[in-house]
N, C-alpha and C positions, 0 to 999 in steps of 0.2 A: 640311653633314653632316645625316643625316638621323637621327630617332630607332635606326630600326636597327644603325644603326654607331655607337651609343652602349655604346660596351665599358666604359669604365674611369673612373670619375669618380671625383674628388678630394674630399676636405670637410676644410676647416680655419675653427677660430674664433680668431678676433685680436682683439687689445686687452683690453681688461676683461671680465670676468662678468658676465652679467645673468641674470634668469630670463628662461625661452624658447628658449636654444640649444638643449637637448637635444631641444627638440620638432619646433625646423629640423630637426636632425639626421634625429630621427624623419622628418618630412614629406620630406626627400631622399631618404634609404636606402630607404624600403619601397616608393615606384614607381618609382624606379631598379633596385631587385632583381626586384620581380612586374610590371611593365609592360614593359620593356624589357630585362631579363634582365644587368643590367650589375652587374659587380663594382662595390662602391665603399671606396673609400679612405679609411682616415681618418688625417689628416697630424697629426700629435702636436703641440700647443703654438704654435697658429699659424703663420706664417710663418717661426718660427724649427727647425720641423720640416720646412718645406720647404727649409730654407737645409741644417738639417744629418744630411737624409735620413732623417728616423723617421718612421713610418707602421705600421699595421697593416690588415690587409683587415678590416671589420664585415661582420657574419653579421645575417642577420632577428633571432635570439637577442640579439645585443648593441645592437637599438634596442628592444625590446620592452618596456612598462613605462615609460617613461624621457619620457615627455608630461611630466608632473607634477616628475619634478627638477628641480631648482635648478643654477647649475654647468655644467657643461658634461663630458662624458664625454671627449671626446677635449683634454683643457688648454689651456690659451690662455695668451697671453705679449703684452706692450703694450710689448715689446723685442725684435721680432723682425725691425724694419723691414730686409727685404735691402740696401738703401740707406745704411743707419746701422747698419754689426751694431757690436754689442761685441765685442770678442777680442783676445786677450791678446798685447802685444806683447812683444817682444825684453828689454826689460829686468823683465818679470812685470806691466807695468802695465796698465789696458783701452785699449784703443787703437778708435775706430771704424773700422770699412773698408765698402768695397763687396763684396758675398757674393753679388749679383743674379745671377750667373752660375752659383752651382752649386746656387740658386734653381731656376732654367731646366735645369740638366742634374738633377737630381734631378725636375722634371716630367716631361723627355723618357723616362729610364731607368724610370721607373714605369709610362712609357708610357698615360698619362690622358690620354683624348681632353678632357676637361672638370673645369676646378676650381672649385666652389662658393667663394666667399671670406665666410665669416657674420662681419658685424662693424661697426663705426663710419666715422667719417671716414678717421682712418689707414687703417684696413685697405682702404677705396675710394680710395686717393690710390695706397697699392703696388698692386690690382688693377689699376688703371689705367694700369700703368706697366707692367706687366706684360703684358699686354692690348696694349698698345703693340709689344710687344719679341713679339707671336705667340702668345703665349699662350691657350688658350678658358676665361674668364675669365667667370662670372656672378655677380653681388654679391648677400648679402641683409642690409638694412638691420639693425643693430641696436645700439641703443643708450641706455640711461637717462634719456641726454641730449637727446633728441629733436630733433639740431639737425643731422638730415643734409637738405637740399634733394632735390626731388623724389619726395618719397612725403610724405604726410597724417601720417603718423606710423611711429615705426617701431617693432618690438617690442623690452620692456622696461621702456619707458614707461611704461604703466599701473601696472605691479607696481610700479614705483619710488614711483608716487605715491599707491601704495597705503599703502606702506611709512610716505612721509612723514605722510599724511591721518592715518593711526591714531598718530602718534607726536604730532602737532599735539591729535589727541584727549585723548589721555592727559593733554598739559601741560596743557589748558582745568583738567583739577578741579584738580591741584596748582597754578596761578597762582591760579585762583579764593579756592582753601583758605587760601592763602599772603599775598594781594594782592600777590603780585608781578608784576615784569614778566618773560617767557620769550622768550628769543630760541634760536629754531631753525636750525641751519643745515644745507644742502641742500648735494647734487651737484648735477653741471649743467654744471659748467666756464663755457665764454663765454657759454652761454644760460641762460635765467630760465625754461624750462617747468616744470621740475619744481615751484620753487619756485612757479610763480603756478596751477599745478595743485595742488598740495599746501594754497598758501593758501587758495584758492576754495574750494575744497570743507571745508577743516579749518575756514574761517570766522578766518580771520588777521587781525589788527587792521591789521598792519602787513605790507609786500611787498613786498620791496627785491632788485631785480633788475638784472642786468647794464647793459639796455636803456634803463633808465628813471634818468637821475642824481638823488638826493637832497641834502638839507641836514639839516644836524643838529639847525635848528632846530625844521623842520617837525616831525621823529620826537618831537620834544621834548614840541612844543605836542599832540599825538596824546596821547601816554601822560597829560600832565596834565588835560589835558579830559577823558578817560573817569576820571581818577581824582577829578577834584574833582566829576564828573555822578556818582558813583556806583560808578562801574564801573573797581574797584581792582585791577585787573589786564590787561593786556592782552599778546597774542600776537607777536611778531614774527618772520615769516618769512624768513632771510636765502638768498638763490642763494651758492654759495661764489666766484662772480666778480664779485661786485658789487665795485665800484670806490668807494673812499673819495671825497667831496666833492672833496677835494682830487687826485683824478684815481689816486692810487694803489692797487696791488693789494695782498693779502695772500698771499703765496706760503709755502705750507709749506718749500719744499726744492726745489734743481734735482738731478734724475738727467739726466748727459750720456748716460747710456744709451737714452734715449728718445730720439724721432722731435722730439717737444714736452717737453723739461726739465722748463716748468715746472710743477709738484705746487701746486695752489691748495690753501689752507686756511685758517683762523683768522680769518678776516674776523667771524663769530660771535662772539668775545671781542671783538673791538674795539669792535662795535655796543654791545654790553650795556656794557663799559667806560664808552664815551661817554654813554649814555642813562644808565646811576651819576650818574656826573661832572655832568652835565648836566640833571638832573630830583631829585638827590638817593633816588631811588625805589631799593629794591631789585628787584637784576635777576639774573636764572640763562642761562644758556645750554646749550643742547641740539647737541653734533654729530652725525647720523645718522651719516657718514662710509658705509662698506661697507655697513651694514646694507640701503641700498636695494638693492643689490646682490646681497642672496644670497637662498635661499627659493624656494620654491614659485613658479612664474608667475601672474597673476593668469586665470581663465576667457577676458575677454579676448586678454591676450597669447599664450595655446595657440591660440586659432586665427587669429591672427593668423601666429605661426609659424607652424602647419600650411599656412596659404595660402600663404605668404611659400616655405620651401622646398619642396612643389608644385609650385609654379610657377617656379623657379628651374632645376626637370628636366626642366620643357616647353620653359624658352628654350633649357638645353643641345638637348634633343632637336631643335629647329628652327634651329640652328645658331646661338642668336643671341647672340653673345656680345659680351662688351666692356659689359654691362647691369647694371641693378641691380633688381632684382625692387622696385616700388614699388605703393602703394594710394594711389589717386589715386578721391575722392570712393568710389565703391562696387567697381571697377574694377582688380582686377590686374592689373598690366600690367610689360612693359621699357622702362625708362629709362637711354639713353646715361649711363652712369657717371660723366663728362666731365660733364655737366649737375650732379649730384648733389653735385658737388664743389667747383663754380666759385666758392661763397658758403656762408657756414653760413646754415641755417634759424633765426635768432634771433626776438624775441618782438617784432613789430609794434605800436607804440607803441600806434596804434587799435586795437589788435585787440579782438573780442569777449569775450572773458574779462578783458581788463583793464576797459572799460566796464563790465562787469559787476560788478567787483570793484568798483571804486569807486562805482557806485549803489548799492553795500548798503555805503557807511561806510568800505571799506577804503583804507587811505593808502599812495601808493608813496612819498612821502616828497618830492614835488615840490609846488613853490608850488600 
């Protein structure tokens, strides 16, 4: 398909909020409407408006302005998986079923040559299956968590670490004022970016991340060294997947409603708990939780989006679908979805930002 015969595009955001969507949104609608002349669609609540046909046509008027918001204008839902719906069975209780099919007939009847998919892993595991089964299918990466494969980064990121850097700021004068010790805890899920972005730049004593396993003794001997050098306070950065010593996780709550049940949390009280217990030191804990989440997008992240969906109306335009709009070194470009997906992007033991953290004093909490 050529740009031309680009009549009817789609745009749905799945999974979580970040800052950034509305500006994909923006970057889609306005050269899909003034380049190509094409109606576009916007499918209510992610995939779960494609499962149960809500939609409304956007006008130039309803993306106008809307760079700068927080949120997302058309709703999103991190329980929308066609694969996994919720609904209600025979005796009133939620039952999961398969929905993938009226998924598909709700594409065909809207009759959308192309559907944007803005979203995380999940939402690139159903494009892809989707995409699979016929669908013209373009993915744009986003998510907090910066752990989809094949793009450098994806939008949301920043603004999340923005989020964390100024909340990390804040604790420095109250642990300082206090001598106590702060422990912070991050989103992230399986991966440690936010948190080892959050740290590095906040200047974290300590960085305890998914990737990297600790002991409790090392956290220990950390906070009493700078306490007995002087320096009666220190920062502790935690990812909310970090795994205990002992190999366990900290799960808030499972919703069978989700694709992925389980709801990480509290790992933050445990750390501080133990580092109590363990150093005798008073300790506080900090949960960002949503906060990284909502708000303004960081300068960054708008043009990141802006490029991100852009270019997401040039691959529909040149038929290329089954992709995920990715920034690869300076370079946007499409990348098979199918690649993007094979492995999450987690935090390379060597990587450069951790070398870095740890030449200026910071401990992941390993020998």
């Amino acid at each position: 398909m050529v740009g031309k015969n680009l009549k009817r595009i789609g745009i749905l955001t799945g999974g979580g909020d970040c800052p950034g969507l509305n500006a994909v949104i923006r970057a889609v609608a306005k050269p899909a409407m003034n380049e190509y002349g094409a109606t576009v669609i916007g499918v209510e609540d992610g995939f779960e408006g494609l499962v149960e046909g809500s939609m409304h046509e956007l006008s130039n008027r309803d993306v106008s302005g809307i760079i700068n918001l927080g949120g997302t204008i058309l709703g999103t839902s991190n329980k929308g998986d066609p694969w996994h719906y919720p609904a209600e069975g025979p005796d009133g209780k939620t039952v999961i079923v398969d929905a993938s099919a009226r998924a598909i007939k709700n594409y065909n009847r809207w009759a959308l040559d192309a559907l944007i998919a803005i979203g995380g892993e999940g939402t690139m595991h159903i494009s892809h299956k989707l995409a699979q089964l016929g669908l013209n299918i373009v993915g744009v990466p986003k998510t907090i968590d910066n752990d989809l494969d094949g793009t450098d980064v994806t939008f949301g990121y920043d603004s999340a670490v923005s989020v964390a850097t100024e909340a990390i700021d804040r604790l420095h004068t109250t642990a300082s004022s206090h001598h106590r010790i702060m422990v912070i805890e991050v989103m992230g899920r399986y991966a440690g970016w936010i948190a080892l972005g959050a740290g590095l730049a906040g200047g974290a004593d300590i960085i305890l991340i998914p990737e990297i396993p600790f002991k409790w003794d090392v956290i220990f001997r950390k906070v009493l060294e700078r306490s007995t050098h002087g320096k009666r306070f220190s920062i502790v950065c935690v990812a909310e997947g970090c795994k205990c010593p002992d190999g366990s996780e900290v799960v808030q709550e499972m919703d069978e409603k989700r694709t992925d049940a389980k709801r990480l949390g509290g790992v933050g009280e445990v750390v501080a708990d133990e580092i109590t217990r363990g150093t005798d030191l008073e300790t506080r804990v900090t949960v960002l939780g949503h906060l990284q989440r909502g708000g303004s997008p960081s300068p960054y992240d708008r043009i990141l989006a802006t490029n991100f969906g852009a270019m997401a109306v040039h691959l529909c335009a040149e038929g290329k679908f089954g992709t995920m709009v990715a920034l690869q070194g300076s370079q946007y470009l499409g990348v098979p979805i199918h690649d993007c997906i094979a492995k999450l992007k987690t935090v390379p033991r060597e990587h450069g930002w951790v070398q870095a953290a740890k030449a200026v004093g910071t401990s992941f909490g390993e020998e």
